[in-house]
ZADRENZA-299122 format. One record per atom (N, C-alpha, C, CB): residue in one letter; x, y, z. Coordinates in steps of 0.05 Angstrom, whole numbers, plus 5000, padded with zeros to 4 digits. Glycine has a CB too. Layout:
BEGIN
AXYZ...
//
This chain:
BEGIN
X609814774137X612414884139X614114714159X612315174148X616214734157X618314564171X619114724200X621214534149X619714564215X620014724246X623014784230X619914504286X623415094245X626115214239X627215194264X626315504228X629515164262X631415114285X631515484302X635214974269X631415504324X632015824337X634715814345X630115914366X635816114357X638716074363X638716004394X640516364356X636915934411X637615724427X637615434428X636615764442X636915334398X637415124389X641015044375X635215114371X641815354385X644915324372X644815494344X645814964364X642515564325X642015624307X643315924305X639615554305X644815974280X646516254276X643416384255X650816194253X641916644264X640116694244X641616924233X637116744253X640216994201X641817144192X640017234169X644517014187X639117474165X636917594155X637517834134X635417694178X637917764106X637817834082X635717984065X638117634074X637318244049X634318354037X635818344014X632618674045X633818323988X635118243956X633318543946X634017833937X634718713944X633918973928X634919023894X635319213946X632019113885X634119213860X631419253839X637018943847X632019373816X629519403795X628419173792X630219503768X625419163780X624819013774X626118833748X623019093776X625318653748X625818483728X628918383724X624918623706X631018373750X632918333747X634618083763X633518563749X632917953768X632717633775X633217573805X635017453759X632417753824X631417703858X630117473863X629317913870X627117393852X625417183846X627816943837X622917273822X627516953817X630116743810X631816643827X631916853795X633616883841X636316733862X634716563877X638316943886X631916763890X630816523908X630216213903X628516613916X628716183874X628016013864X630115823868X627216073841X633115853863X634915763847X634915633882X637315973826X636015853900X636215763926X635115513940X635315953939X632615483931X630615283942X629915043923X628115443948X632315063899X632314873882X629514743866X633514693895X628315073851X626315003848X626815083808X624115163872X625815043786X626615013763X625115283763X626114753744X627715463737X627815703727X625015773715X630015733710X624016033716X620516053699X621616323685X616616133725X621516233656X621616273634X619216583637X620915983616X617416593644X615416793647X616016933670X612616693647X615517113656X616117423682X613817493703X616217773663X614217443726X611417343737X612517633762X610916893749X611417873771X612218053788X610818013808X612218293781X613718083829X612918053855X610818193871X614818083865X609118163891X607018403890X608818573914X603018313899X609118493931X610618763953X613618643963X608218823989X613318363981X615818293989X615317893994X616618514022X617417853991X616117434001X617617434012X616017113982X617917284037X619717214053X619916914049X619217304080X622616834053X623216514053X625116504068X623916364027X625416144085X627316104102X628615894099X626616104124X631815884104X633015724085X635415574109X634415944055X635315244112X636815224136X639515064116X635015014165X641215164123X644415114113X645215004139X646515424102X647914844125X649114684150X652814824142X648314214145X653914844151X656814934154X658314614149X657515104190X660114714144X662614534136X663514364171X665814794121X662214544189X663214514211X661014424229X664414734219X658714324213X656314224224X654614464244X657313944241X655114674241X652814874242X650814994237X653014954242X648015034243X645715074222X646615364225X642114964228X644815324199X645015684193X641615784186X647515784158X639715914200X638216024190X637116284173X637716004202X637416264142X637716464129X634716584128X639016394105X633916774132X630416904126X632117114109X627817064160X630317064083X631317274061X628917354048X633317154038X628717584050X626417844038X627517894015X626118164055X625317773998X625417933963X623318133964X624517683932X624918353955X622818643950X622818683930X623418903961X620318753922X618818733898X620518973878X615318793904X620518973860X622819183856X621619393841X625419073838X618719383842X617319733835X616619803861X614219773813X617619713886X616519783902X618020253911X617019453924X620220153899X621720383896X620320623890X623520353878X618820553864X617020713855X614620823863X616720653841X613220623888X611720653908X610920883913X612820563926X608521043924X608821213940X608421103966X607421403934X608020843976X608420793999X609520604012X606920794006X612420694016X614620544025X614220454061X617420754019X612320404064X611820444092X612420074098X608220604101X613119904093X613619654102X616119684096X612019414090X617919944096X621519894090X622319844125X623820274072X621619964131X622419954169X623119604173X618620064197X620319554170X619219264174X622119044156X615319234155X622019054139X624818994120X626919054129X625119114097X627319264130X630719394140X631519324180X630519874134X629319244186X630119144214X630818934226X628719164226X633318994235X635518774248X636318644226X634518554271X636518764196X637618534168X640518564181X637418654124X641018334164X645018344179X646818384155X646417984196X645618504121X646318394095X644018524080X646318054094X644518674053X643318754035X644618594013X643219024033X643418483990X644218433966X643018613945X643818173961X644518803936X643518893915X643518703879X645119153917X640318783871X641618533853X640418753819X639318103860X642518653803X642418863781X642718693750X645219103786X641218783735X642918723706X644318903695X641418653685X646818743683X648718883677X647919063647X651018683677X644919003638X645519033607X643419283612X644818733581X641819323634X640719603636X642019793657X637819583643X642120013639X642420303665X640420293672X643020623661X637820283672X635920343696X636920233720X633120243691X637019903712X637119723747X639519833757X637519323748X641719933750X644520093764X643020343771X647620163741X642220473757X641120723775X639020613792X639820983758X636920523792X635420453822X637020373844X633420223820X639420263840X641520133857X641520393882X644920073836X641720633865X642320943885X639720953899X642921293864X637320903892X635121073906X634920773919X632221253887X634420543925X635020313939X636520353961X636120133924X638720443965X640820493979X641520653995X642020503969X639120963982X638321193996X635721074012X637821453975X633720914005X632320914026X632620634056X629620924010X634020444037X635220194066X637120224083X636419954058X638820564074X640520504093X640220594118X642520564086X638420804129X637620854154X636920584170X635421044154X637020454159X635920134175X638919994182X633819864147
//
């Protein structure tokens, strides 16, 4: 792994969770993020992956992104007990949905009911 810059290195961190039903392309953004080629096969997440992503600003600033993809049956879970762990100090939720199912819009509500105490 690559040394990540800290914010006494000047570094702005900034900590992201990608929520939403399964199968509605969380895995993907990341992929896409880290410029890695699209997989055709539906491959599910098992609980959460974390990845870290260093961006530079227009204004020559790093940016340290740590972004949590949650697995998206995790909803269905009966044991939501690593949401704390997730929902702490995020600065940013992305809810992520397809437009062509009501399911992934309705999980959007019970997603939303349980991250937002965080």
């Amino acid at each position: 792994y690559p040394k990540l810059p800290s914010k006494e290195q000047g570094c702005t961190n900034i900590k992201l969770i990608l929520l939403g039903a399964p199968k509605t392309g969380k895995t993907a953004i990341i992929r896409r993020l880290q410029d890695k080629p699209f997989r055709e096969e539906y491959i599910p997440s098992d609980t959460f992956d974390v990845i870290h992503l260093i961006w530079e600003t227009s204004l020559k600033q790093k940016v340290l992104l740590e972004i949590w993809d949650v697995a998206g049956d995790q909803i269905n879970s009966s044991s939501l007990s690593h949401l704390p762990l997730i929902g702490n100090e995020a600065d940013g939720v992305i809810f992520v949905l397809d437009s062509s199912s009501t399911s992934s819009l309705l999980a959007l509500d019970e997603w939303n009911h349980f991250i937002s105490p965080f």
